[in-house]
SETORNU-662541 format. One line per 3 residues: number of its first residue (from 1); their letters; for each residue y, z, x of N, C-alpha, C. Coordinates in steps of 0.1 Angstrom, whole numbers. Example, Ala and Ser with C-alpha at 12.3 -4.5 7.8 and 13.67 -1.06 7.14 Angstrom:
1	AS	-57/78/132/-45/78/123/-33/78/132 | -22/71/128/-11/71/137/0/79/129
//
This chain:
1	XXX	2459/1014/1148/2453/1017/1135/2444/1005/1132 | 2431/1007/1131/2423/996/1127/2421/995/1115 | 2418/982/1109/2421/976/1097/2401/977/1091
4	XXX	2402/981/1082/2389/984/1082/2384/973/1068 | 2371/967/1074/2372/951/1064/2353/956/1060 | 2348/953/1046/2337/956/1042/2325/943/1046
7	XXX	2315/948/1052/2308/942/1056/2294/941/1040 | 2289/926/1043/2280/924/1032/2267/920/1038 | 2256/927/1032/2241/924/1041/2232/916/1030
10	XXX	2221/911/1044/2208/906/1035/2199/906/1044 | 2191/910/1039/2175/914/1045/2160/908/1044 | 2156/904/1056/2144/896/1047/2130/904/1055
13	XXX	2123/914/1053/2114/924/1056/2103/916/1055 | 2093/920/1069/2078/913/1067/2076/899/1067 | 2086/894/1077/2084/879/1081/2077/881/1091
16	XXX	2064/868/1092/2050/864/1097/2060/861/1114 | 2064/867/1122/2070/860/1133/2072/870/1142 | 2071/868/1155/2077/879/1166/2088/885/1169
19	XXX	2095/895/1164/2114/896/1167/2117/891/1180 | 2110/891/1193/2113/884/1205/2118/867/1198 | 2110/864/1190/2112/847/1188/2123/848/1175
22	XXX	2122/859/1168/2135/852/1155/2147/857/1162 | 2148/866/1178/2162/872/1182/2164/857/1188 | 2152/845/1194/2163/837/1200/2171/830/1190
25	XXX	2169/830/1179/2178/819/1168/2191/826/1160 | 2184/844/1161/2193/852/1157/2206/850/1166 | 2205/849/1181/2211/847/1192/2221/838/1188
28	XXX	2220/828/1183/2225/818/1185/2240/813/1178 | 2233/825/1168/2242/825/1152/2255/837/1152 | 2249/845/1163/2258/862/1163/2271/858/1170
31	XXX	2281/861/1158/2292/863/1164/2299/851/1158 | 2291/844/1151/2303/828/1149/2306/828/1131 | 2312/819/1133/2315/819/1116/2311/810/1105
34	XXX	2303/815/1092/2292/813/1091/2291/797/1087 | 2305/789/1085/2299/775/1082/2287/768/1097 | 2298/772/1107/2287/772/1117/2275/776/1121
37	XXX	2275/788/1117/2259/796/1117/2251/787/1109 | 2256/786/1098/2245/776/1086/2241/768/1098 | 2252/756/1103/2250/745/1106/2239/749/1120
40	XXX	2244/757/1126/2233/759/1136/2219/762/1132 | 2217/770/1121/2205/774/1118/2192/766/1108 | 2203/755/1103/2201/747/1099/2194/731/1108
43	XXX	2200/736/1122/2193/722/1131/2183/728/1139 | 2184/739/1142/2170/743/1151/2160/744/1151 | 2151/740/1161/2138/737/1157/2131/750/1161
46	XXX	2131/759/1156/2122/769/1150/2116/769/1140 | 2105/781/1135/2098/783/1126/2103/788/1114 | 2112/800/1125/2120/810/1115/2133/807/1112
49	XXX	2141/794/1116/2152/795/1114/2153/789/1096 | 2146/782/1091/2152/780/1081/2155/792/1068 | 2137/805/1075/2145/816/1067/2154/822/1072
52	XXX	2157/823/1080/2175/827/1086/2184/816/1083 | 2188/811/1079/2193/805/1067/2194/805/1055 | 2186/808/1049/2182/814/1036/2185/825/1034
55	XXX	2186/834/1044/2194/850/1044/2206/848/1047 | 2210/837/1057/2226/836/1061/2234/834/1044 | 2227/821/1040/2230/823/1024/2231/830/1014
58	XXX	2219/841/1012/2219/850/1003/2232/862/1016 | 2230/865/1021/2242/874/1027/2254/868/1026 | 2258/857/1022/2274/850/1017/2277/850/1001
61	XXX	2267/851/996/2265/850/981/2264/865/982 | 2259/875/985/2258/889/984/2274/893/985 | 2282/884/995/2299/890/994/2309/883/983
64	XXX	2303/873/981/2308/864/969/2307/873/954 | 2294/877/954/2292/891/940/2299/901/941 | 2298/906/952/2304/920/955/2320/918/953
67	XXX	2326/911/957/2343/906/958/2341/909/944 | 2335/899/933/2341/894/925/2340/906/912 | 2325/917/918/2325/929/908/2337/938/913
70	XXX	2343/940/927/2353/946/934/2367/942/931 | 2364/933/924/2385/923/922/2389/921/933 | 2383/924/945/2388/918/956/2389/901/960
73	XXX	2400/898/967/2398/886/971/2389/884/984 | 2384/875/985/2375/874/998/2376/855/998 | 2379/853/1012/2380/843/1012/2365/838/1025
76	XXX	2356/827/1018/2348/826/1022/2345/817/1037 | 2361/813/1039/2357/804/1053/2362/816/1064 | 2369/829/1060/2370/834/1070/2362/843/1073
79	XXX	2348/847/1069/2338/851/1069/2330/848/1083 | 2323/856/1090/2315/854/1098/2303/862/1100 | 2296/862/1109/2282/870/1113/2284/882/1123
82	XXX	2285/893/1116/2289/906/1122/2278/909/1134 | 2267/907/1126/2254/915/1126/2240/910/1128 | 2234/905/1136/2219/903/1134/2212/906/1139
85	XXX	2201/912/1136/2189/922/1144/2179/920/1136 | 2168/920/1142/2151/916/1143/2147/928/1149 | 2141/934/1140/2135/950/1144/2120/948/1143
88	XXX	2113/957/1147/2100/957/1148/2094/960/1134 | 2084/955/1129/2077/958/1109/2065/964/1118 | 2057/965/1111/2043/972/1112/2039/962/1117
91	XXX	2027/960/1125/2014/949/1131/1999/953/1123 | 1997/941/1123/1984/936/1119/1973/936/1130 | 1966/943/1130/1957/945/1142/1939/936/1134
94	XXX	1939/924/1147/1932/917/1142/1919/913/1154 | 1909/912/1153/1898/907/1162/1895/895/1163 | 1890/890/1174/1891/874/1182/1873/879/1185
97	XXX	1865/870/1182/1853/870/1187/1855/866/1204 | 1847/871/1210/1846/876/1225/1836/868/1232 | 1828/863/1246/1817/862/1250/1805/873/1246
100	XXX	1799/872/1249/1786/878/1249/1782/891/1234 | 1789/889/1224/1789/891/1211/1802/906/1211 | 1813/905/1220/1822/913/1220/1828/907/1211
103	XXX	1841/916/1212/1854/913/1202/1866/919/1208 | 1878/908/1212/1890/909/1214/1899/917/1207 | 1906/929/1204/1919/930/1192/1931/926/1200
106	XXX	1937/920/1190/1955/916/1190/1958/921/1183 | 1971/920/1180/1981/923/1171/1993/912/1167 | 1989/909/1155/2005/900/1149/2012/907/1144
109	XXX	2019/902/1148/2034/912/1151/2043/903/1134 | 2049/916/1131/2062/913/1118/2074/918/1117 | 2081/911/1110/2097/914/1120/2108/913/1104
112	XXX	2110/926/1107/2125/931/1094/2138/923/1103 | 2145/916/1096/2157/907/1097/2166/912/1087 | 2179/916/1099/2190/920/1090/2199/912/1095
115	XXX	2210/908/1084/2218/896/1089/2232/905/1081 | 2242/907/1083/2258/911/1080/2266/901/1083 | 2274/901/1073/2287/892/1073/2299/902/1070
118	XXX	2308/898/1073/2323/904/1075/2334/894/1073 | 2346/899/1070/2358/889/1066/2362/893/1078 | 2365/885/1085/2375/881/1099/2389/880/1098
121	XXX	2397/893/1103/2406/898/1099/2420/885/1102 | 2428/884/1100/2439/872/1106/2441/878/1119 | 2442/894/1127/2449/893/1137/2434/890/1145
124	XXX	2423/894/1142/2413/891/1148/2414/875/1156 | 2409/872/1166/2409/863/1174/2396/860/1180 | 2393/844/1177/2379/841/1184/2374/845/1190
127	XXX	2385/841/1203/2384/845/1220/2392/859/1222 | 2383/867/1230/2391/880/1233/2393/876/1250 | 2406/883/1252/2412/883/1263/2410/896/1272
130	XXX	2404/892/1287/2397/909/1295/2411/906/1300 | 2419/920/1299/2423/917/1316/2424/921/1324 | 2425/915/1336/2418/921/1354/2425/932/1355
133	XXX	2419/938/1363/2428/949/1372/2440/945/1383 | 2449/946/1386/2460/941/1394/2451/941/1409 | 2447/959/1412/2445/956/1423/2432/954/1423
136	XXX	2428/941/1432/2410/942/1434/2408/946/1451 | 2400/959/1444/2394/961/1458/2382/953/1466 | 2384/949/1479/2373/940/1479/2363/949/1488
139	XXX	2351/947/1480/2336/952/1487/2341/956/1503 | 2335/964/1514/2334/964/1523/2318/960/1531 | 2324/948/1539/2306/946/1544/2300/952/1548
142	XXX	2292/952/1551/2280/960/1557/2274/949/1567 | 2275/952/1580/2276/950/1594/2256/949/1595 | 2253/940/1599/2236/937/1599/2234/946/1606
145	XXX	2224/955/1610/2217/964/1620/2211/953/1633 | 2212/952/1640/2206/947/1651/2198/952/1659 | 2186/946/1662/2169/953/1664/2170/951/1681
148	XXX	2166/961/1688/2166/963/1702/2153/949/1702 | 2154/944/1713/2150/931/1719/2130/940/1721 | 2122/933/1714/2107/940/1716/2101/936/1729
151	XXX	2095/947/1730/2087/949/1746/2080/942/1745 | 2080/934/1768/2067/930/1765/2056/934/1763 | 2047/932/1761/2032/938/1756/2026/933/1769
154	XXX	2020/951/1775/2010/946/1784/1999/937/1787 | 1998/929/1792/1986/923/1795/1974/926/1801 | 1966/921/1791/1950/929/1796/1945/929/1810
157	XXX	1938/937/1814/1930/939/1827/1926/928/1831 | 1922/919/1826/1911/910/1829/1920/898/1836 | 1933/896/1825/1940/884/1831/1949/886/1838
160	XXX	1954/901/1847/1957/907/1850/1946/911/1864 | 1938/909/1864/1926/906/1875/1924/894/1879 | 1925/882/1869/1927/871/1874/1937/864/1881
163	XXX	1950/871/1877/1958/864/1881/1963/872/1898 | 1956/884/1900/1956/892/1913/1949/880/1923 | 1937/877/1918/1922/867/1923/1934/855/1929
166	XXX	1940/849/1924/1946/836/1926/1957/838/1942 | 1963/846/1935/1973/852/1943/1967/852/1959 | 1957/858/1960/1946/862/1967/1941/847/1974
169	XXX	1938/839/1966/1934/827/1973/1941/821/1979 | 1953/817/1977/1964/813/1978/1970/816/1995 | 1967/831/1999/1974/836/2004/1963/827/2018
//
């Protein structure tokens, strides 16, 4: 029976940034718990991390209101980062002057940031445990093909006339 725990969001839509670049800092933060997310998001040298930060915040203070309109207890160090995703916003389609009086388009790219927190249950555990299968089957090799030994290649007429000529003198 799973224990079912309320997850609290914050969103920060139409940040100037590429989701390829806010998922690396998103990356960094997913999955840990959030005094450390702060602290991580708080030292990296990105553009975007300090507003992911600012959302890691507002999404802790978002469960802090919520508890406290809820009567629920919520305890804030056992809180973590459920959730972060960097989705695609609309693009800005923009022109670069060109050689010979052309014009380049790009696109700057904008990026909706969703950040969830969650209470981390007590039986919940940092580290999850796989475990192996008893029996491992092991791969079977595969035996190299081995290439029949390549023919000589005839030799031309000419050095094949020459080397008759010799033979010839010799004699």
């Amino acid at each position: 029976m799973a224990v079912e725990t309320k997850e609290y969001r914050a969103e920060a839509k139409f940040q100037r940034v590429s989701p390829q670049k806010a998922r690396l800092v998103l990356d960094l933060i997913k999955g840990r718990g959030v005094q450390e997310a702060l602290e991580t998001a708080a030292f990296t040298k990105k553009r975007i991390a300090p507003v992911i930060h600012k959302l890691l915040v507002s999404a802790v203070d978002n469960a802090k209101y919520v508890a406290g309109e809820q009567g629920t207890d919520l305890d804030v160090d056992n809180l973590y980062v459920k959730q972060a995703l960097a989705n695609d916003g609309p693009r800005m389609k923009r022109i670069r002057p060109a050689p010979m009086g052309r014009a380049y388009r790009y696109q700057r790219r904008l990026t909706h940031i969703v950040l969830s927190v969650a209470e981390r249950a007590n039986s919940e555990s940092l580290v999850t445990r796989v475990d192996e299968p008893a029996a491992k089957a092991k791969p079977a090799r595969k035996t190299a093909a081995r290439k029949a030994p390549a023919k000589k290649a005839a030799a031309p007429k000419a050095a094949r006339k020459a080397t008759t000529a010799k033979k010839a003198r010799k004699k």
